[in-house]
C-alpha positions as CSV (number, residue, x, y, z in Angstrom):
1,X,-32.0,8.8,-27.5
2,X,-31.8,11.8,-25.3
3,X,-32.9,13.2,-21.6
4,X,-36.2,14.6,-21.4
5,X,-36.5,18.0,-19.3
6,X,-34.9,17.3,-16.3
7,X,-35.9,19.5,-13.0
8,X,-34.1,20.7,-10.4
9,X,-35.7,22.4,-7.9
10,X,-35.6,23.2,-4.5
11,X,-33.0,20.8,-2.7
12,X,-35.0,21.0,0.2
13,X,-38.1,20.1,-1.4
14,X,-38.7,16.2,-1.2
15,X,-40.7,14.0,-4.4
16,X,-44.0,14.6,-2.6
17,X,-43.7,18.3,-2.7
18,X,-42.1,18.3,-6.1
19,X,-44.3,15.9,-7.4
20,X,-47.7,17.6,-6.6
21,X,-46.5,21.2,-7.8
22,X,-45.8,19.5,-10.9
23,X,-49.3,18.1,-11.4
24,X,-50.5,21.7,-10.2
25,X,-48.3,23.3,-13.2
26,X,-50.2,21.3,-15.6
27,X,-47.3,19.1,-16.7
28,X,-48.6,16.5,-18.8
29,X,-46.0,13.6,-18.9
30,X,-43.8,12.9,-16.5
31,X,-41.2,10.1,-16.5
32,X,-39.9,8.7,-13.0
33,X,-36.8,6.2,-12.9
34,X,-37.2,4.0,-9.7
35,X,-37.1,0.0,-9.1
36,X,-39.6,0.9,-6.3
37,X,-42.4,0.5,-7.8
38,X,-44.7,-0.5,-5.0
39,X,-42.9,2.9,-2.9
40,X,-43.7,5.6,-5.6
41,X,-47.4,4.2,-6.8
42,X,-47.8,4.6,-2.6
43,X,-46.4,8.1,-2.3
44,X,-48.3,9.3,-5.5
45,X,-51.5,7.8,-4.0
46,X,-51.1,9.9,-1.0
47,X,-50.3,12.9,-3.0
48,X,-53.7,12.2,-5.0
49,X,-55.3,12.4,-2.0
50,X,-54.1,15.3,-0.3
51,X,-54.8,17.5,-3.7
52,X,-58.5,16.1,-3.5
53,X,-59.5,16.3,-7.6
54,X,-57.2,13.0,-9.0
55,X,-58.0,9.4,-8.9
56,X,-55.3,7.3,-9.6
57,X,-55.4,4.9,-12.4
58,X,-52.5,2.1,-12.7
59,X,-52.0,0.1,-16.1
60,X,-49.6,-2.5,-16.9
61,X,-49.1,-4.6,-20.2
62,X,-50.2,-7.7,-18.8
63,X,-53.4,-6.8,-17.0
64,X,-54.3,-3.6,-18.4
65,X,-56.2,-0.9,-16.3
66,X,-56.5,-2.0,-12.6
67,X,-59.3,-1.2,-10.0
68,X,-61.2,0.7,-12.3
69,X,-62.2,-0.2,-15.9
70,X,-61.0,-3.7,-14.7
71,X,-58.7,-5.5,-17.6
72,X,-59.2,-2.3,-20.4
73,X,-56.1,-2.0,-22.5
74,X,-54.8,-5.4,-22.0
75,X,-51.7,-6.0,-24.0
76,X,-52.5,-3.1,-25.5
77,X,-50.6,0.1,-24.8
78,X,-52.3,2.5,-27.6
79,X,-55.5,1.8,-26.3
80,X,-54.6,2.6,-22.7
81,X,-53.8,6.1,-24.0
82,X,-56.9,6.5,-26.0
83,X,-58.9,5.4,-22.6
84,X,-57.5,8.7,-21.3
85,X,-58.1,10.9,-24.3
86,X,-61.9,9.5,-24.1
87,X,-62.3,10.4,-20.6
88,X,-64.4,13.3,-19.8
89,X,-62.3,16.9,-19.2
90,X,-62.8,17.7,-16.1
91,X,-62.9,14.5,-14.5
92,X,-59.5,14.8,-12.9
93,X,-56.6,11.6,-13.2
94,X,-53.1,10.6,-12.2
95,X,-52.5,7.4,-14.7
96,X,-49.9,5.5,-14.0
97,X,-48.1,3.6,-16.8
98,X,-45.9,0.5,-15.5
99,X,-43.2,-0.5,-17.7
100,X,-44.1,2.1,-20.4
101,X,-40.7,2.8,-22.1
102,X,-40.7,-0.2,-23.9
103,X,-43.1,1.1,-26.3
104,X,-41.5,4.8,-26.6
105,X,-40.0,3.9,-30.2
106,X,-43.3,2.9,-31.4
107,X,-45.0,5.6,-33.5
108,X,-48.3,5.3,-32.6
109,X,-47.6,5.4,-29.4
110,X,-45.1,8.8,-30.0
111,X,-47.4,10.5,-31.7
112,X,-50.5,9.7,-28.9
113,X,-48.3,11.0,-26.5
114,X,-47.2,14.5,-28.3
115,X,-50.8,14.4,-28.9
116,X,-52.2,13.9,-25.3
117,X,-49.3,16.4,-24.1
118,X,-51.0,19.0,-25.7
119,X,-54.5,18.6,-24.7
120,X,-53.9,17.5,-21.0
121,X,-52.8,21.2,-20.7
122,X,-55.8,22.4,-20.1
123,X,-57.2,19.3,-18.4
124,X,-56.7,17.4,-14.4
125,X,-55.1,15.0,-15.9
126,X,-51.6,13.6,-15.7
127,X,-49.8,10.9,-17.2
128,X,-46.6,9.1,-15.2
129,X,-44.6,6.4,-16.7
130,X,-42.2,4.4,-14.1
131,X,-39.6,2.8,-15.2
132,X,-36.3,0.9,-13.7
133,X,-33.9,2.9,-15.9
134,X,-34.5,5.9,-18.2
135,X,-34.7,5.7,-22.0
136,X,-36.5,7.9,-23.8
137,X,-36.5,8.5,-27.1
138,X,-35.5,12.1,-28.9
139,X,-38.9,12.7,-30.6
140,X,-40.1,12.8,-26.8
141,X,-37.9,14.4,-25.2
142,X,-39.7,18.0,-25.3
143,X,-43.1,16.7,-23.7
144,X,-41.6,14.1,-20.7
145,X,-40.3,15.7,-17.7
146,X,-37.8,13.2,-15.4
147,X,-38.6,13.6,-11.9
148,X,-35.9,11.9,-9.2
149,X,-37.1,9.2,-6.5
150,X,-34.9,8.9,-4.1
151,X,-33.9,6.0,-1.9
152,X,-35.9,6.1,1.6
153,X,-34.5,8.6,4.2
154,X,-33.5,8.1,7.5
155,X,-36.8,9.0,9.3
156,X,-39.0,6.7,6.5
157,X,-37.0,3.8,7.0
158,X,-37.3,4.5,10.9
159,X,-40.8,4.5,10.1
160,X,-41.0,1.3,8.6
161,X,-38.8,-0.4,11.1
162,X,-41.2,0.7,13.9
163,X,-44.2,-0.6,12.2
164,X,-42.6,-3.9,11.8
165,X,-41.6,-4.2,15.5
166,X,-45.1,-3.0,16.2
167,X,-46.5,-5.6,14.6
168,X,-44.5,-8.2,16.5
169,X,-45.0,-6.6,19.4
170,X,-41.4,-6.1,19.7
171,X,-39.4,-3.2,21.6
172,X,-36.4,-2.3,20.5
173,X,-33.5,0.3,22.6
174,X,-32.8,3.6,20.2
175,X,-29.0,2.8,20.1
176,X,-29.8,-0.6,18.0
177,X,-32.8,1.2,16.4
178,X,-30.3,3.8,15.6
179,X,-27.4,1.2,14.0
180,X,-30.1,-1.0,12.2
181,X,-31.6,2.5,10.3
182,X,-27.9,4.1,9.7
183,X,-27.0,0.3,8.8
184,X,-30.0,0.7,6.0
185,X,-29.5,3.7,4.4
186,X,-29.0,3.0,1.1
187,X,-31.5,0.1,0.6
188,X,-34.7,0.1,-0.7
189,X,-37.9,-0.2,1.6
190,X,-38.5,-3.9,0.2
191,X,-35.2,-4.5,1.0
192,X,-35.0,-3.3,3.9
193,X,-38.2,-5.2,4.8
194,X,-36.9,-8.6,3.5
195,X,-33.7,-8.7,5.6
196,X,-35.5,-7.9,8.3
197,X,-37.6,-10.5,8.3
198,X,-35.1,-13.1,8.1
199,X,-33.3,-11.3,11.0
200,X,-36.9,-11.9,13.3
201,X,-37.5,-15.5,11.6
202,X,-33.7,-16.6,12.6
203,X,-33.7,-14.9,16.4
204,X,-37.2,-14.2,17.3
205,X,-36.2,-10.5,17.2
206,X,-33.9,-8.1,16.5
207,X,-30.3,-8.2,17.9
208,X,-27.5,-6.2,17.5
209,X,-25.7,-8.5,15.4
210,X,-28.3,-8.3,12.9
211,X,-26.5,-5.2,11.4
212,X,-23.9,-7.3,10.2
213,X,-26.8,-8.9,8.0
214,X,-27.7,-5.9,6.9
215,X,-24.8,-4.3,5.8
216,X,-24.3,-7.3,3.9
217,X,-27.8,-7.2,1.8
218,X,-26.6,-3.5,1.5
219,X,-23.4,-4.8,-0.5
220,X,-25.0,-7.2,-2.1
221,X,-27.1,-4.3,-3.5
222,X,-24.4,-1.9,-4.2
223,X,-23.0,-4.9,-6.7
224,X,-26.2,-5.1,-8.0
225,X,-25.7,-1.7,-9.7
226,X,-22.6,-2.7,-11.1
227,X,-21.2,1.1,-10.5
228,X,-20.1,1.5,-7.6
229,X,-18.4,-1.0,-4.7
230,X,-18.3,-1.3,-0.9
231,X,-15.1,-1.7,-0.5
232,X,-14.1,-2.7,2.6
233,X,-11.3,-0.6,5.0
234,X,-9.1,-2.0,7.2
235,X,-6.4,0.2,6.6
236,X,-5.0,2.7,9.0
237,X,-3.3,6.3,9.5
238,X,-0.8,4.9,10.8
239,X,-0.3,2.4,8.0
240,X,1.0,6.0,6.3
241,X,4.7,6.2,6.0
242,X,4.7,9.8,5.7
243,X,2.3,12.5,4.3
244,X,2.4,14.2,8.0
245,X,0.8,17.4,6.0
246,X,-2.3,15.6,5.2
247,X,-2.6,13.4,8.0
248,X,-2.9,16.5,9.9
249,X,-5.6,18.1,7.8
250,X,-7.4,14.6,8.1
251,X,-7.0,14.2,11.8
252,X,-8.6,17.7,12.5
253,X,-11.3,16.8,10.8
254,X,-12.2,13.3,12.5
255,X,-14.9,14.8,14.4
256,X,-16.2,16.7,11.1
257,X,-19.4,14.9,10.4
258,X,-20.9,14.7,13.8
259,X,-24.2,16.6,15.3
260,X,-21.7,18.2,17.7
261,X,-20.1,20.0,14.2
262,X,-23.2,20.7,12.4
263,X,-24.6,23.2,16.1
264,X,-21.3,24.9,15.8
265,X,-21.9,25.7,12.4
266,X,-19.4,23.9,10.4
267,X,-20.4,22.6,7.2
268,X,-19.8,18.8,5.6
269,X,-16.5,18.4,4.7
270,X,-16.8,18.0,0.8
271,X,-13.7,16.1,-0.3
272,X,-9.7,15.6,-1.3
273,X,-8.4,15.8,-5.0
274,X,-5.2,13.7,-4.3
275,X,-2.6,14.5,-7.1
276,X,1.0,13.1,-7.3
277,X,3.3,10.3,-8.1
278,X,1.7,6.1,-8.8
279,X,2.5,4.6,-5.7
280,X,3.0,7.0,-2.9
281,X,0.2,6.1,-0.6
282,X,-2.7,8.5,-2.9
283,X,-5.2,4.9,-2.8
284,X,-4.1,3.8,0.6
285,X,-4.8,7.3,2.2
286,X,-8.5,7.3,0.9
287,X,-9.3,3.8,2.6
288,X,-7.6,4.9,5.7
289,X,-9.6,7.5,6.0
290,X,-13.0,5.9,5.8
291,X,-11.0,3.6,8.6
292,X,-10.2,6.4,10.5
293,X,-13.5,8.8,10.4
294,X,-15.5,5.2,10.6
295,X,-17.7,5.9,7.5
296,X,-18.5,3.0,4.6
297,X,-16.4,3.3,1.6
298,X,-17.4,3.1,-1.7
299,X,-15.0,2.5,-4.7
300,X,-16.5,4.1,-8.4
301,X,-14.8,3.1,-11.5
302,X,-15.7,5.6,-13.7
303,X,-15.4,3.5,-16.6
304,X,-18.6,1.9,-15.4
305,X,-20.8,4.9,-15.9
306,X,-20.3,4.8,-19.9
307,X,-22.4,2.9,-22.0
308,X,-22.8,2.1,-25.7
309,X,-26.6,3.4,-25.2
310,X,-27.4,7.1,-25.8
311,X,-28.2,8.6,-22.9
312,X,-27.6,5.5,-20.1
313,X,-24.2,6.8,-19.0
314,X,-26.1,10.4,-17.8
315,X,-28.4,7.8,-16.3
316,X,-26.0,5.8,-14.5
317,X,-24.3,9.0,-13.3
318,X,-27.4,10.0,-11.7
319,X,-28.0,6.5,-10.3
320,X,-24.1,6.9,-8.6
321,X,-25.2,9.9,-6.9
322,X,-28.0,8.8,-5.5
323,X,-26.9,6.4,-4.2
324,X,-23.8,7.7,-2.7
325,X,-26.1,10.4,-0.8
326,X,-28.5,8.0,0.5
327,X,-25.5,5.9,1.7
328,X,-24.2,9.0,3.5
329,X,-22.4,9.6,5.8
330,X,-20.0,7.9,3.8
331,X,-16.1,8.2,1.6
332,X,-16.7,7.8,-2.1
333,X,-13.2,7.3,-3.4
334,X,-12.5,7.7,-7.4
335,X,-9.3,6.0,-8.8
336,X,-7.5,7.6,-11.6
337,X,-10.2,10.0,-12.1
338,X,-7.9,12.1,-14.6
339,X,-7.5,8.6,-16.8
340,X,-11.9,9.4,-17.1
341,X,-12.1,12.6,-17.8
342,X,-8.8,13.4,-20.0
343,X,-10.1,16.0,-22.2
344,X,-13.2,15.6,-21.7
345,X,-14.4,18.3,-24.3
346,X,-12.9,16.7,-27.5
347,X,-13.3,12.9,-27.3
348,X,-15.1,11.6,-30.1
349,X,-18.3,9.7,-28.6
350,X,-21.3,12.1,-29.2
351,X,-20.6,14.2,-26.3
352,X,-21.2,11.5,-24.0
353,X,-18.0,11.8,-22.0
354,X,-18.7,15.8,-21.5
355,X,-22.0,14.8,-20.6
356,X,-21.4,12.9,-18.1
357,X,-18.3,15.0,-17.0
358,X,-20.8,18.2,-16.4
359,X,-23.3,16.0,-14.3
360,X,-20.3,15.0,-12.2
361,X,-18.8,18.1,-11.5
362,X,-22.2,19.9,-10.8
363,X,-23.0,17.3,-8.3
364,X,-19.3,17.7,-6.5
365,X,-20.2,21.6,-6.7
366,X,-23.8,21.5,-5.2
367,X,-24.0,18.4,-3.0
368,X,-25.2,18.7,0.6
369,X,-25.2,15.6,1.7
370,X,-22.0,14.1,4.2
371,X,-20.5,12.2,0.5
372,X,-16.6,12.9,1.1
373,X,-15.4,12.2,-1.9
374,X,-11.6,11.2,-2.6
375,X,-10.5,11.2,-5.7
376,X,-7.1,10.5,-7.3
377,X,-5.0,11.5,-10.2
378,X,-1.6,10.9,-11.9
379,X,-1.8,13.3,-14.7
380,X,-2.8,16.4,-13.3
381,X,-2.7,18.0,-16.9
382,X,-5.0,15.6,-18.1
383,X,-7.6,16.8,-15.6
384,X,-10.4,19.4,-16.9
385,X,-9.7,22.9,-15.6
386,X,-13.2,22.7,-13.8
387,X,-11.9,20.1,-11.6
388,X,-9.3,22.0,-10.6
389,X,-11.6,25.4,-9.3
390,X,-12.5,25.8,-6.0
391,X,-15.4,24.8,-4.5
392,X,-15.1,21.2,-6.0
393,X,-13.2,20.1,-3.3
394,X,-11.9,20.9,0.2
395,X,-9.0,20.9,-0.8
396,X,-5.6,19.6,-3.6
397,X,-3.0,18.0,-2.2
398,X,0.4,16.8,-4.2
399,X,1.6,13.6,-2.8
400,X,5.1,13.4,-4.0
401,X,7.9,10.8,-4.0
402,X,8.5,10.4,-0.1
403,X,11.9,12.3,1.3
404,X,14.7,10.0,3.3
405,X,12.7,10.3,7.0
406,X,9.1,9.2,4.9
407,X,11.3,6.3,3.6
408,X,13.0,5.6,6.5
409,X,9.1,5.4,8.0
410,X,7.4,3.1,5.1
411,X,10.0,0.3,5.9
412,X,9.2,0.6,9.1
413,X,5.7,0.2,9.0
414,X,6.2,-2.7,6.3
415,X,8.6,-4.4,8.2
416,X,6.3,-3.8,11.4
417,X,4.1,-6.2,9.7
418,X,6.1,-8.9,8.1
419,X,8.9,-8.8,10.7
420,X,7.7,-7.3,13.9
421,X,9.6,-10.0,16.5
422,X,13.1,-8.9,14.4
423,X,12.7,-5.3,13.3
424,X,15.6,-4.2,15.2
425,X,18.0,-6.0,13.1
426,X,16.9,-4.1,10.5
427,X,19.2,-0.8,9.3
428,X,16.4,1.6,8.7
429,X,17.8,4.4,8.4
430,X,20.6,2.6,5.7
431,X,17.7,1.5,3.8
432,X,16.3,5.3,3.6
433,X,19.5,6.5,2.9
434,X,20.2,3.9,-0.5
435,X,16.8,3.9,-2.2
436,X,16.2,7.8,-3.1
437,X,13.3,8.4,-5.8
438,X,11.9,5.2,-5.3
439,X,8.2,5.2,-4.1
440,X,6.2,3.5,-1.3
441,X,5.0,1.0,-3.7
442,X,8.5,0.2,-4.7
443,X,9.7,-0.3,-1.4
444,X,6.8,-2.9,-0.8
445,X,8.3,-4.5,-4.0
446,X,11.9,-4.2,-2.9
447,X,10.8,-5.8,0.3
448,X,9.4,-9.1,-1.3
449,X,11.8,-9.7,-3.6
450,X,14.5,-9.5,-1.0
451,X,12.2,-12.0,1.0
452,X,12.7,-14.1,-2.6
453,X,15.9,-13.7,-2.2
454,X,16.3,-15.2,1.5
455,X,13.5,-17.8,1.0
456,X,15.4,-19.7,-2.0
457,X,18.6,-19.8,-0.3
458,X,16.6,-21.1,3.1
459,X,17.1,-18.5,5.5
460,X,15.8,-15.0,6.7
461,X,16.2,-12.1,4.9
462,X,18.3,-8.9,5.9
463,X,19.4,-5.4,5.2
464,X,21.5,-6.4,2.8
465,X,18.9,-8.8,0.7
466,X,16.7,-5.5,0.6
467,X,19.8,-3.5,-0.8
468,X,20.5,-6.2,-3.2
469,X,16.8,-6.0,-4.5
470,X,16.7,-2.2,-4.8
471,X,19.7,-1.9,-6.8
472,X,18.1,-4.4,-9.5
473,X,15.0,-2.6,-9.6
474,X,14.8,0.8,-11.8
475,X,12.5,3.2,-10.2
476,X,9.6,5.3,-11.8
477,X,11.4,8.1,-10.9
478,X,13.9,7.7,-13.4
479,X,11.7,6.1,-16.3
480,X,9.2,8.5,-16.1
481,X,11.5,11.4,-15.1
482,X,9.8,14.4,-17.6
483,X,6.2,13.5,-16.0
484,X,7.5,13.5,-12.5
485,X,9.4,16.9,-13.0
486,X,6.2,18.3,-14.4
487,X,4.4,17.3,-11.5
488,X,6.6,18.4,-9.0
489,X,7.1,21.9,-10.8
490,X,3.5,21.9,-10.8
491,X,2.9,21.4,-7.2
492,X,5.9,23.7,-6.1
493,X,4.6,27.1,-7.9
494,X,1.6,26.9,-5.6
495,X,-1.2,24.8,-7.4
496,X,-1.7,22.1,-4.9
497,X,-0.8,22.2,-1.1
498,X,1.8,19.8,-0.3
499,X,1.3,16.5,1.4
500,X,4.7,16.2,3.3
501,X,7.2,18.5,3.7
502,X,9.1,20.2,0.9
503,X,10.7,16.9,-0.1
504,X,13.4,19.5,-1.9
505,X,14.9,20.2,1.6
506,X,14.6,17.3,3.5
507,X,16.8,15.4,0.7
508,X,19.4,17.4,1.9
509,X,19.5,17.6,5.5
């Protein structure tokens, strides 16, 4: 199975205005992915309405043609096709097909539909077939056309909150109205209507706690999709030993995403590619700065959007995106994203990981919604060349192995938090000075195993404990010394902008 013509037209054009120049043009089949059912049969209604020559007809398997023709087709999904062929020409028709991809493979039902494409050309009439996922098999995929429906946006779900308080006769003050609709971006309207409801039936009306309940139906819904996570960031820039070169970049642009930057004229910050070293802070700086800039933060494994089914991991791509802009404002951090991609043209799997790879990287380059995306990377020459180019992201920066003052700072900030009362009696700048080429993440290590080392024998650990666990421990610097060279030769000839200090020098002073 493939994709069916997708279209992409103009951003600014929502699925009303896409959807009725489509049944204008004559399009004969269209295909709409949505679990919204009850939404988009609503929207096309209204669309029906305002173009004055379509009545809406709505099928399903189990009761067959609704409203109209009461009960005709009934388990019986050729017949439901033929009841549109039979229909006069010019009576004009949207018919809406519930469910309808189930019998795609079926070749009666193929051939009805490459028939009926062809002579609802010249006839008012328009087939749509909803379905939760897309699947759509290749003999098809010439005559169905995929249109997007997007999540609610900020002004419908404002809508629908206000009709709900209006029906309780309920006021509410805009800043809660504005925290409960920011709060449910991202959710469906039935959603959205549901946890509402149990907010009102537990308090009699909406309070500002309620957004806590929210946000919670919202992650319950994000791990619904099983692609992406709402990961939750408690980490800050100041839990950063180091990396004073891209905390800068990231403090200047704490205010980025506000009204007050979008009347000045500055556009949404698009995102970091974070190359460098494992362990030097490339994970932790993505959740601090969801902390920091006080946006959601959403986790992808990229491994989640492949699937053994033909055409699902394009899907799923889609559905990541989607959801990722109707979460926005929001930080949509990518782990390892060279480990996905790594030559990307020439894996062996149908072209699926190209696919997918293209959809990706077109989204990074057109998007214009507020997704900052962070994304990470070990292997920089594992990563596709289009990664690279500008205009995917704000900007690359090469986190490296930290230099002796970045050192001296990470055991501070650890031993901040594990020994704050006795962190004087603690030889900092001995400890920065002994553990060259070892990373943040080592240190971390180095630090529990020295508090091993104190804890068996009864008694608090000290300088020396954490010396004693360094020198047993064999950093990745020196295992993995070709790789790190490589990196660091990469990042030096000008390829990425440098996250600290030209760790070269500092070694040195």
């Amino acid at each position: 199975m493939i994709f069916a013509t997708k279209i992409n037209l103009d951003k600014n054009m929502n699925f009303s205005e896409e959807f009725e120049l489509l049944i204008r043009a004559c399009y004969p089949l269209l295909y709409i992915a949505t679990a919204e059912e009850e939404r988009l049969e609503s929207s096309i209604a209204k669309s029906a309405q305002k173009l004055g020559n379509r009545t809406v007809y709505i099928w399903d398997f189990v009761e067959g043609y609704q409203h109209s023709s009461e009960g005709l087709g009934r388990r019986n999904p050729l017949q439901a096709l033929e009841f549109i062929e039979k229909l006069p020409d010019k009576l004009g028709g949207i018919f809406i097909l519930r469910d309808f991809q189930r019998f795609l493979e079926d070749i009666s039902i193929s051939r009805k539909l490459r028939n009926l494409a062809r002579l609802l050309k010249a006839q008012p009439k328009n087939i749509v077939i909803i379905s939760a996922t897309i699947n759509i098999p290749n003999d098809l995929s010439e005559v169905l056309t995929v249109v997007d429906f997007a999540l609610p946006t900020a002004s419908e779900i404002r809508s629908e909150i206000e009709q709900i308080l209006t029906n309780i006769q309920q006021t509410c003050e805009s800043s809660l109205l504005d925290d409960v609709v920011r709060a449910s971006q991202g959710l469906s309207l039935e959603r959205i209507k549901r946890v509402l409801t149990r907010c009102i039936a537990l308090n009699g009306k909406l309070e500002s706690n309620d957004v806590e309940m929210i946000l919670e139906e919202k992650r319950q819904s994000i791990r619904q999709t099983q692609i992406l996570d709402f990961y939750p960031a408690t980490e800050q820039i100041s839990d950063i030993g180091g990396l004073d070169q891209l905390k800068d970049w990231l403090l200047r642009r704490g205010s980025a995403f506000s009204e007050r930057a979008r009347l000045y004229g500055l556009p949404n910050p698009r995102g970091l590619l974070l190359v460098g070293v494992q362990g030097t802070g490339k994970s932790l700086s993505a959740k601090a700065i969801a902390h920091h800039w006080h946006l959601p933060l959403l986790r992808l494994d990229v491994g989640r959007l492949f699937s053994s089914l033909v055409g699902e991991s394009e899907s799923r791509t889609r559905q990541m995106t989607n959801l990722a802009e109707a979460l926005a404002p929001c930080v949509l951090w990518i782990d390892e994203i060279d480990k996905a991609f790594a030559g990307s043209e020439g894996k062996g799997d149908s072209g699926t990981t190209s696919r997918v790879f293209s959809t990706f990287i077109n989204w990074l380059a057109e998007k214009r919604s507020p997704v900052f995306v962070v994304a990470t990377a070990n292997n920089v020459q594992f990563l596709p060349a289009e990664m690279l180019r500008k205009g995917r992201f704000d900007e690359i920066f090469f986190v490296g192995l930290p230099n002796r003052a970045e050192r001296e700072a990470i055991f501070k900030v650890h031993l901040s938090r594990l020994r704050s009362q006795s962190l004087r009696n603690y030889d900092l700048k001995r400890l920065a000075y002994e553990t060259p080429d070892f990373s943040g993440a080592e240190i971390e290590q180095i630090l529990i195993e020295a508090m091993h080392i104190a804890f068996s024998q009864n008694r608090e650990f000290t300088t020396d404990d954490i010396l004693e666990a360094a020198s047993q421990m064999i950093p990745l610097a020196r295992t993995a010394q070709e790789q790190i060279e490589y990196l660091q030769s990469w990042a030096y000839s000008g390829k990425a902008r440098l996250a600290s200090r030209d760790n070269r020098l500092s070694e040195r002073d």
